[in-house]
C-alpha positions as CSV (number, residue, x, y, z in Angstrom):
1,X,-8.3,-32.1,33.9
2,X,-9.9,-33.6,30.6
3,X,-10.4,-31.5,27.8
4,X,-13.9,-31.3,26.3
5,X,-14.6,-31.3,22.9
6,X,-16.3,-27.7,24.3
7,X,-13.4,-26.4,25.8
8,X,-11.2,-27.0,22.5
9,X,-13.3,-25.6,20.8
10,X,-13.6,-22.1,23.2
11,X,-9.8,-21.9,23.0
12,X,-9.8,-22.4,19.0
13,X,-12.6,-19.9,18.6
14,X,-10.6,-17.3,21.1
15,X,-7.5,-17.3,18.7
16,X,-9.5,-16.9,15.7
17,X,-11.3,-14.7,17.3
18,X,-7.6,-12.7,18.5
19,X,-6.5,-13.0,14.8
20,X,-9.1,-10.5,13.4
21,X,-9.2,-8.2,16.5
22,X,-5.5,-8.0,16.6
23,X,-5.4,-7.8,12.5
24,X,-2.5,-10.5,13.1
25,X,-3.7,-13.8,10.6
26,X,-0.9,-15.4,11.9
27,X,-3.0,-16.2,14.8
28,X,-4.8,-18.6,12.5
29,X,-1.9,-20.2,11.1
30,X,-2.2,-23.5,13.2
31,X,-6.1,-23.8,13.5
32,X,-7.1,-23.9,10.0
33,X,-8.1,-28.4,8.9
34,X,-6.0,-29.3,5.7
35,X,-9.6,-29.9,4.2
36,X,-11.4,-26.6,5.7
37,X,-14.6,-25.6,3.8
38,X,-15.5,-22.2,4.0
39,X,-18.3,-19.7,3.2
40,X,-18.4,-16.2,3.2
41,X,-21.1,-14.0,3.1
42,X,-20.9,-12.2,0.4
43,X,-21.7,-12.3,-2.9
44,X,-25.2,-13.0,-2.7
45,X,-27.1,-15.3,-3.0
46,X,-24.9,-17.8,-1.9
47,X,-21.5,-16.3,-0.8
48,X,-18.2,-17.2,-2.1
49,X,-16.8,-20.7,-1.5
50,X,-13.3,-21.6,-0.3
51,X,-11.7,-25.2,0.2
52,X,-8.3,-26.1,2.0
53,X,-6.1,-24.9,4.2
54,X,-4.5,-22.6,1.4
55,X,-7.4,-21.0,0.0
56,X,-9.3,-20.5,3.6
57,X,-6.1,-19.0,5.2
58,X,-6.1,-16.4,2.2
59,X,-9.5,-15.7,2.4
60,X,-9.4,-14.8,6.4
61,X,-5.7,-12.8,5.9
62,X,-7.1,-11.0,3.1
63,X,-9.9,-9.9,5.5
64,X,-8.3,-9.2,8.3
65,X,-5.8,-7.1,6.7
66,X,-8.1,-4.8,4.9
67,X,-7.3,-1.2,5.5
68,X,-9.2,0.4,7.9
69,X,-11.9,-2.1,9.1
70,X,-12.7,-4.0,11.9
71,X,-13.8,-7.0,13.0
72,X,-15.6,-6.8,16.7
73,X,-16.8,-10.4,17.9
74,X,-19.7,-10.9,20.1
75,X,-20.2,-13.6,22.8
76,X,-19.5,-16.6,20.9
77,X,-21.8,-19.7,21.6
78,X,-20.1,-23.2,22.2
79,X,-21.9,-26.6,21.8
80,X,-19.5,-29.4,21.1
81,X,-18.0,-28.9,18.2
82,X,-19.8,-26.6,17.0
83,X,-19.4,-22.5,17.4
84,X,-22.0,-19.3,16.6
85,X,-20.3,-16.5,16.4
86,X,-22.0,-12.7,16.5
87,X,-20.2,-10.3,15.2
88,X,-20.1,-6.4,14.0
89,X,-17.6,-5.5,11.0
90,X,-17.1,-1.9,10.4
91,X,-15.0,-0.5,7.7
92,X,-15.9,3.3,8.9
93,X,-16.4,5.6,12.0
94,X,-20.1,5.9,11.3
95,X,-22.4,2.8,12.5
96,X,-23.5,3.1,9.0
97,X,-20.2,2.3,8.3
98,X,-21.1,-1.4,9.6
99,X,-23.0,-4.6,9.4
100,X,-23.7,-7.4,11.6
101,X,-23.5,-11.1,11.1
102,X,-22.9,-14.7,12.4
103,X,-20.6,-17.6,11.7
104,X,-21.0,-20.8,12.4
105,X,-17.8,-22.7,12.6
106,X,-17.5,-26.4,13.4
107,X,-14.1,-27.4,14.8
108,X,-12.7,-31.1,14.6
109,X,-9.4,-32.9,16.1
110,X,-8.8,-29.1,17.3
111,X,-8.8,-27.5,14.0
112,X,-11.6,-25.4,12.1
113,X,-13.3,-27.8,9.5
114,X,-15.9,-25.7,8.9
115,X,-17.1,-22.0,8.7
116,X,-20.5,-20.6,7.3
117,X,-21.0,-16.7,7.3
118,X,-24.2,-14.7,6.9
119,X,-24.8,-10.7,7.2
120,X,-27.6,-8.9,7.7
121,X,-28.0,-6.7,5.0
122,X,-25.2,-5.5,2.0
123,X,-21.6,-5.1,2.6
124,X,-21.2,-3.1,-0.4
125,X,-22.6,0.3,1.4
């Protein structure tokens, strides 16, 4: 069987996916493009903005291992190359304790090239 540029993509967005629900970064260790761009949500207006493997890697193990939080992943979207990814991230027991967002990741020669993240509404509750 062929593999799609869809079905490399499901598999890369199912380990990065397993990397924050496990709270195990090294998950991401092998799917991360030497010249990944990536965009977190937060600060507004415009997020911060990390390039290459080193500083994206950092970024996401930072993340994942902050103290009691959690990362909860919706049905992701696959088209291509492309990825949406729905999310909740809670750092509390409360749903006020949450927020939800999206990333957009674009995936290339079976690594992540690209990530975009948005919230809806303030992480800093």
């Amino acid at each position: 069987m062929i593999e799609t540029n869809e079905s490399r993509t499901a598999k890369i967005i199912e380990q990065f996916n397993k990397a924050f629900t496990a709270h195990d970064a090294q998950w991401l260790k092998n799917i991360i493009a030497s010249d990944c761009v990536m965009e977190g949500a937060m600060p507004p207006p415009d997020g911060s903005r990390v390039e290459g493997y080193d500083q994206c890697f950092a970024f996401w193990e930072d993340l994942i291992n902050t103290p009691h939080t959690q990362f909860s992943p919706e049905s992701a979207s696959i088209m291509g190359e492309k990825a949406i990814i729905p999310w909740r991230f809670s750092w509390g027991e409360r749903l006020e304790k949450s927020i939800r967002g999206v990333t957009l990741i674009t995936v290339k020669d079976g690594k992540i090239s690209e990530a975009c993240g948005y919230v809806k509404g303030n992480l800093g509750s």
